[in-house]
C-alpha positions, 0 to 999 in steps of 0.5 A: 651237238652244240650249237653257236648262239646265233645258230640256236636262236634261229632254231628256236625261232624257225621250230615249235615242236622239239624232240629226241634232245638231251636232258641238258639241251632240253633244259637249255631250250626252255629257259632260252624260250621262257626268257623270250617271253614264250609260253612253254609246254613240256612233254616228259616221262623219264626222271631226266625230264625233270629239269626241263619240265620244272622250268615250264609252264605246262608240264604233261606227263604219260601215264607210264611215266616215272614217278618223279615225273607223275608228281611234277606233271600238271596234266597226265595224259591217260592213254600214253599219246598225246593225240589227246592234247587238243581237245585237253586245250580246248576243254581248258579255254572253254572252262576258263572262258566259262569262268570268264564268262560268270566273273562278267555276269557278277560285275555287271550285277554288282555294277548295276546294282551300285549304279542304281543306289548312286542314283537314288542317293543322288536324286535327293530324297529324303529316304532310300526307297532301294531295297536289295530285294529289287536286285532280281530285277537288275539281274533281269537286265544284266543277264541279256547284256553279258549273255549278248557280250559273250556270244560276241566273242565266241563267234569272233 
């Protein structure tokens, strides 16, 4: 059934989780979302998905999934439910937050490190007494003061 404009924003609005639609409704509802900026998920597992699940930003396949669907998807769900999903999400933050985490460490150590040799350059010497062998102790104190950030956002 189609509905007016005004009656499908609503429902885009009002609902989350959409299911047992039409491969062109489907279509229709993750431009529609994507175009308001939404970050769109789409579960397929028959060759008319194919559309939908082209214009997401998440594709998820089932293992019995057809083929043309299989090579689109970006996760396959293994045991052909999505009860998985969850803990699928929050490996992935956990990961990303990881990676996160490690790009911090580096910049703080790189950052540091430049701070050290500004400040022996502008201290006027005549030599530069900095050596990259003492970048272990500027690691020292890198370490502690982006561990202690980390643990701050992930209580939060």
């Amino acid at each position: 059934q189609q509905l007016p404009p005004w009656e499908m924003y609503q429902k885009l609005r009002d609902t989350s989780i959409f299911g047992s639609l039409s491969p062109a409704q489907k279509a229709v509802i993750v431009k529609k979302l994507r175009d308001q900026g939404e970050y769109v998920a789409v579960v397929g597992d028959q060759p008319n998905d194919e559309s939908a699940m082209r214009m997401a930003n998440l594709r998820l396949a089932l293992k019995s999934s057809a083929q043309v669907v299989l090579k689109l998807a970006d996760v396959v769900l293994l045991k052909d439910t999505i009860s998985a999903l969850p803990s699928v999400l929050v490996t992935g933050q956990r990961l990303v937050n990881s990676v996160l985490d490690t790009f911090k460490l580096q910049l703080s150590f790189v950052g540091a490190q430049l701070l050290m040799i500004v400040a022996i350059w502008l201290s006027g010497l005549g030599f530069f007494p900095y050596h990259p062998t003492q970048a272990s102790v500027i690691l020292v104190f890198a370490i502690p003061i982006t561990g202690a950030a980390g643990q701050a956002r992930s209580y939060r």
